[in-house]
N, C-alpha and C positions, 0 to 999 in steps of 0.2 A: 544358848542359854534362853534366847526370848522366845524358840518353839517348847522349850521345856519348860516355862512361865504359862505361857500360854494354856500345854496342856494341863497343867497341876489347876490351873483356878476353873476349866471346861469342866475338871472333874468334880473340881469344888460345888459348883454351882447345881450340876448334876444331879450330887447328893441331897443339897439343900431341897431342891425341887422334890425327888420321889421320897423323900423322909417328913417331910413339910405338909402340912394342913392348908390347901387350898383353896382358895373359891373366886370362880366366877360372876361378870356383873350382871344378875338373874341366873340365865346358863351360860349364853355366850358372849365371849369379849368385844366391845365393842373398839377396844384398841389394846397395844399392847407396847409397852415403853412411853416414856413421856415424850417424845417429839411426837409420833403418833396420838396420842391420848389428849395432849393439847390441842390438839385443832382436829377435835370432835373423830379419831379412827379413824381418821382419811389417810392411805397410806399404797394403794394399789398404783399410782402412777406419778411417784414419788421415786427416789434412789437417797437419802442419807439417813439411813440407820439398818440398823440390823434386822429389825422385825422382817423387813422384806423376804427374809430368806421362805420367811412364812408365806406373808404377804402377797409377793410377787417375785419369784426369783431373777424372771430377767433382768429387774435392775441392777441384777451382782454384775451386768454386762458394762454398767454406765460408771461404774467404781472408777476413783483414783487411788492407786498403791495398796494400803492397809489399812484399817479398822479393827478395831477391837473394843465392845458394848459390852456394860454391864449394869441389869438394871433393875430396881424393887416397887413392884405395884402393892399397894397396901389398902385391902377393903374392909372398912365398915360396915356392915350391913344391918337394917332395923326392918323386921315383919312382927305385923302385929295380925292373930287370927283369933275369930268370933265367931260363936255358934250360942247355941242353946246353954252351952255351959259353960263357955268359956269366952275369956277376952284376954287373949296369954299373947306377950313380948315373947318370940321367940331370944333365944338366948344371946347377948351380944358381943361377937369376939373379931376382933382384928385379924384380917388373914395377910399373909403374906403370901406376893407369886414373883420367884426373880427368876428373871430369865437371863439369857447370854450368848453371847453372838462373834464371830472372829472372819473376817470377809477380805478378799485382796484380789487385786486385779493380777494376772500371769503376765509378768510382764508388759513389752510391749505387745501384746494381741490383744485380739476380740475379745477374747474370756475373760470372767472371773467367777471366783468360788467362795463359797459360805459354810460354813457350822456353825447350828446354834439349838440352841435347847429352850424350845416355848410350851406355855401351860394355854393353852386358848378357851379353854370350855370347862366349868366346873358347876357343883352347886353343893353347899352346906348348909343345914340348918338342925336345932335341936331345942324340941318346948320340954316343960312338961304340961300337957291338959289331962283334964277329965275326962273319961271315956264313959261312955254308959253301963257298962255292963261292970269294969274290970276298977273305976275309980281314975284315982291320978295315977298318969304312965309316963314313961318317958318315949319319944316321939325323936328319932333321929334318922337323917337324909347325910349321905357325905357320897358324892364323886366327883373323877376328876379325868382330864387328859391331859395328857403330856407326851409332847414330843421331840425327837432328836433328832433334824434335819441337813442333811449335806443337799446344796444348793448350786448347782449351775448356773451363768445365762452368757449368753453369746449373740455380741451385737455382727447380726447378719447383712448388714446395711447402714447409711448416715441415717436411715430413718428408724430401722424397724428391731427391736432385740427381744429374744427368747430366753425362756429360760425353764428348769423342771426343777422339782425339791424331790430328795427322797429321804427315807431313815424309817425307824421304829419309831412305834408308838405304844404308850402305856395309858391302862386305863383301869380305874378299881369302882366298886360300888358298892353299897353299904347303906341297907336298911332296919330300923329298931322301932317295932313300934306294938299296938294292938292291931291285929289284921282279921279279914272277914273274905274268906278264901270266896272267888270269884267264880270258879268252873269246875266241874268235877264233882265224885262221889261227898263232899266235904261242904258242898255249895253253901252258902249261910254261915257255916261254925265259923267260929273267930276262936282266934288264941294269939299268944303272947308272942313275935317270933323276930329272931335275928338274924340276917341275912348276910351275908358277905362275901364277895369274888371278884377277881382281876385276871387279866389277860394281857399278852401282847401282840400287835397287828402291824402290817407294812403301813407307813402315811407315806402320802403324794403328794404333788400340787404342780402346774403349771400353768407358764404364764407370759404377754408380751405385752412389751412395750412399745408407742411408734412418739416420735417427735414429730407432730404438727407441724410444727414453728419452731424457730430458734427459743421460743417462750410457753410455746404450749405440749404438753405430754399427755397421752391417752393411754390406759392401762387394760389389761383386759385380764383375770385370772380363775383359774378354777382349783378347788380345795377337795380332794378325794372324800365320800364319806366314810370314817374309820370303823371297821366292825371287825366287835371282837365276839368269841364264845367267853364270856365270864365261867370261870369253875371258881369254889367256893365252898360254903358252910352256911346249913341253917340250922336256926337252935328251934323250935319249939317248944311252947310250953302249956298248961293250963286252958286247954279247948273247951269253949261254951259251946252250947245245943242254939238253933237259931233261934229260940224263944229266948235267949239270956238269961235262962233260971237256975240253971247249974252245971256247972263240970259234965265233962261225959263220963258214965260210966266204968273205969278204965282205973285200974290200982297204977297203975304207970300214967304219969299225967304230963311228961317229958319222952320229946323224940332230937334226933340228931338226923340229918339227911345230908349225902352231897348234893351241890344244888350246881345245874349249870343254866345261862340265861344269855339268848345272843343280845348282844347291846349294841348299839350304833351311834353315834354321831352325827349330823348328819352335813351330807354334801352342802358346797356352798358357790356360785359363783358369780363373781362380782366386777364393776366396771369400775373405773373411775379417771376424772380427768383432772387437772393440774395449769396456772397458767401463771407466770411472772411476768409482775406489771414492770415497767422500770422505773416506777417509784418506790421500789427496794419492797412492795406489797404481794405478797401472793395467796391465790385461792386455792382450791383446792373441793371436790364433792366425789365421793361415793356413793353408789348402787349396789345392795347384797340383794341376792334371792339366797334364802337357807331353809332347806329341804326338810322340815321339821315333820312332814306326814311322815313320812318312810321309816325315819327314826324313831320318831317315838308315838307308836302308832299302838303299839300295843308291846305287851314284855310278857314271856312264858317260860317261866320257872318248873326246868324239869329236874325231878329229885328221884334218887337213888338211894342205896346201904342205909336204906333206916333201919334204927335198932332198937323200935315200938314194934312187934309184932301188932300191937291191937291199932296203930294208928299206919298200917302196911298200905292202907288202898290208895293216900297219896304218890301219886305221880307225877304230875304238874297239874300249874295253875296260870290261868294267863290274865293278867291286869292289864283294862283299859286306859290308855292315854286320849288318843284321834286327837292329837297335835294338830293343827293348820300349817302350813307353808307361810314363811313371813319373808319382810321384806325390812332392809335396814340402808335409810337415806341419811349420809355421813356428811356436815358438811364443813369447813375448815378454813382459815383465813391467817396470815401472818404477816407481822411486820418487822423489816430487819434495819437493826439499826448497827453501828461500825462491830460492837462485840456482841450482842445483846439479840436476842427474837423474843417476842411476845406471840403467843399462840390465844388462839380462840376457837370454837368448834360446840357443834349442836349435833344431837343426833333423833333420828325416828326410826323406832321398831314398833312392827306392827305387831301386835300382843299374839302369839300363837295357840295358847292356853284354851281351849273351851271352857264354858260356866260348867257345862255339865262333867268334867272331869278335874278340876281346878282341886288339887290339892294343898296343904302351907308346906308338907316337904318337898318339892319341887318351885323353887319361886321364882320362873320365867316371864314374870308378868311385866317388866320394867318398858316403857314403851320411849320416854324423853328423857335425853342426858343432856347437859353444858359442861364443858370445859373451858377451862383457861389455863396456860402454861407460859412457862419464861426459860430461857436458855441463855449464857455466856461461852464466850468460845476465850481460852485463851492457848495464841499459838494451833497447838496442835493439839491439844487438850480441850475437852467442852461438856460441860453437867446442863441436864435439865431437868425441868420439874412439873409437872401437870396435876391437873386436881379437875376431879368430876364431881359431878350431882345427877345421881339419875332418881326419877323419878316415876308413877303410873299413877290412875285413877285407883279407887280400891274395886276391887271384883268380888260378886256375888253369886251366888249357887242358891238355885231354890229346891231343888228337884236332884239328886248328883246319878249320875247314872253307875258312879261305883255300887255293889253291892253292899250294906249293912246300914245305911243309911247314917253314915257316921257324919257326913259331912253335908247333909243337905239344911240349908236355911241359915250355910256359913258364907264370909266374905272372911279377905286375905288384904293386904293392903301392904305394900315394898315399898323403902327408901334405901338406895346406898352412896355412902361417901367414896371417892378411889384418889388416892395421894401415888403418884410415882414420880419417881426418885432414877435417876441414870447418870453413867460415866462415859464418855463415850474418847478414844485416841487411835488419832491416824498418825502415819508413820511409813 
């Protein structure tokens, strides 16, 4: 009965996730569940929760018996963007990401195993501005990853334990807005267009753990970059000449294309170390490097089966990004008391975003987060809770190196709230 509980809520939770409107804090998670997210995403050389499967799977080596997580991250998020014409709130909606996790040692051996289903990386947003040419538009950004990972780790030694993640990975993307084609016979025209495609791809990850000390843990992990060929749909509609004076010439002013676009992820790999005081106090700091050139360095949307004879000559188009490679210092702090932990945690991500490519549908800009979290344990039963604030400078664009000059002499400017919420029983 309790493996067939099990599986009915893994599929529930499933559901909720790929049916579910996501987003991420900027693009990438800085933590994930509240024992994590309370003491600032430090979680690579650590072992009690579920995220690890993500995280770090070695730790499923350090497990006692069973686990079973369940848990709902809830974002807020506020962008306010400014140019020439505008000074527009992006639109503001509560998102929800829950994840879920089921972990157990084999027995008495070395091993143990994990499944769980995490959302790590997303982004959503939706204005309406004024455009120059076309008036007020509406202006929409939505993707997302998510993954379904089966977890190994196998302690090879009293010091030292391994461990590897495997499973699918889903990933969608979704853009609407006024665009000003980049490359190609079309170079300059802008038109109306919507964009849409998803894919699935193998995720990875591996990872180890060694004990220091009877008190201290050192972690080491690396996160595969996920790359998918997106297939999809673009709409087209209403194309301006690059003067902005009028329509192109064309009795047909609507195209339909398949569209395909590799997208990526990008790799991540990260240290982290761990130390209990025995004054019931522990610390805890993260190191990420996340590969953000490779990813999102640029994107080229190849199209197909258009059914514009007059608008036939596109083929693809490749939009600039040149992402930077960043760096994310995680740092985390806890105090335990008989039933009770109080969590704390700071974070620093070094902003990836160029001025000269800085768009408000993409809002990666969040550079400082604080958390604070609280947990009760009763018996064998135990809820926690965490809450973030991230925060950045506002950023400015004088010059944008995109083409149509839509966004030059604009700045962007991100806040987000993050509430999670978890269940967590061993057994």
């Amino acid at each position: 009965m309790k493996k067939v509980s099990i599986i009915l809520i893994f599929t529930l939770y499933a559901f909720i996730i790929f049916v579910g409107k996501s987003f991420g804090n900027g693009v990438q998670l800085d933590g994930m569940g509240p024992i994590s997210n309370g003491r600032g995403g430090t979680n690579i050389a650590h072992n009690d929760n579920g995220s690890l499967i993500h995280d770090n799977p070695s730790a499923l080596a350090e497990l006692k018996g069973k686990r079973i997580e369940g848990c709902f991250d809830f974002i807020s998020l506020s962008i306010n963007y400014q140019d020439a014409d505008n000074n527009q709130d992006a639109k503001e909606t509560i998102f929800s990401l829950p994840s879920f996790s089921y972990a157990q040692k084999i027995g008495q051996s070395s091993f143990g195993m994990g499944l769980g289903v995490f959302n790590p990386a997303a982004f959503s947003t939706e204005y309406h501005l004024v455009h120059p040419d076309y008036g007020q538009q509406k202006y929409v950004s939505d993707a997302s990853l998510t993954k379904i990972l089966f977890g190994g780790g196998w302690k090879i030694s009293e010091l030292w334990s391994v461990g590897i993640g495997l499973g699918p990975a889903y990933s969608q993307i979704k853009f609407e807005e006024p665009y000003t084609f980049q490359t190609g016979p079309l170079q300059k025209y802008s038109a109306l267009v919507n964009i849409e495609g998803d894919d699935w791809a193998l995720a990875w990850n591996m990872g180890v753990q060694c004990r220091i000390t009877s008190n201290t843990t050192l972690g080491l992990v690396y996160i595969n970059q996920d790359k998918f060929t997106m297939s999809g749909d673009l709409h087209l509609q209403n194309p301006i000449d690059p003067n902005g004076i009028e329509l192109l010439p064309i009795s047909n002013q609507k195209a339909h294309y398949t569209v395909k676009c590799d997208f990526q992820w990008p790799q991540i790999l990260g240290v982290g170390i761990t130390h209990q005081f025995k004054t019931c106090q522990r610390i805890s700091m993260d190191a990420l490097w996340i590969d953000w050139s490779s990813a999102f360095d640029e994107w080229t949307f190849k199209l197909s089966g258009g059914d514009n004879p007059s608008l036939d000559v596109l083929e693809q188009d490749t939009f600039p990004l040149h992402w930077k490679n960043s760096y994310s210092l995680r740092l985390g702090y806890e105090y335990f008391f008989t039933a009770d932990t109080i969590r704390l945690g700071y974070v620093y991500n070094r902003n990836p975003v160029p001025d000269s490519t800085l768009r408000p549908l993409i809002p990666g800009i969040l550079t400082h987060m604080v958390s604070f979290g609280y947990g009760r344990n009763w018996e064998n039963l135990s809820w926690n809770v965490a809450y973030q604030y991230s925060f950045g400078p506002r950023q400015f664009v004088s010059t944008s190196e995109i083409i149509g000059e839509d966004y030059n002499n604009s700045s962007v400017k991100v806040r987000a709230h993050l509430l999670s919420i978890g269940v967590q029983y061993q057994f």
